[in-house]
C-alpha positions, 0 to 999 in steps of 0.5 A, a space after each residue: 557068660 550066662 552066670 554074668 548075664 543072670 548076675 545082671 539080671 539080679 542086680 538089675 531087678 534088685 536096682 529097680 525094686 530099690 529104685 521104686 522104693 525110693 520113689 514111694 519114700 519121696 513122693 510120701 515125704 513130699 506129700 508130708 512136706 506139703 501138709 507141715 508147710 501149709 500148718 506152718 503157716 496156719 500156725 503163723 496167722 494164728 499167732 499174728 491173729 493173737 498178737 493183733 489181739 492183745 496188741 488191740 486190747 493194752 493198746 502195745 505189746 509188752 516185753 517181758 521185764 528181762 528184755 
């Protein structure tokens, strides 16, 4: 019987140390996340800030002679 209830008593503590790793890992991801979302979109206003500007310097945007 004490053999099965220290044997508990390990996978419980195991579980628990898993468990907060597991919440580090997703809180950093998260927070990682946050910061590549917020560079896509700078990422995109820069690349509508370009289309603007050449689309205001030829007058239209071209299509590469393929299309």
């Amino acid at each position: 019987m004490q053999e099965t209830i220290t044997d508990l008593q390990i996978r419980l503590v195991f579980q628990e140390n898993s468990l907060e790793t597991i919440n580090l890992t997703v809180v950093r991801q998260q927070s990682e996340i946050e910061v590549m979302k917020r560079e896509i979109v700078r990422l995109k206003e820069l690349v509508e800030d370009i289309r603007e500007s050449r689309g205001s310097e030829d007058g239209a945007v071209e299509l590469p002679p393929h299309y």
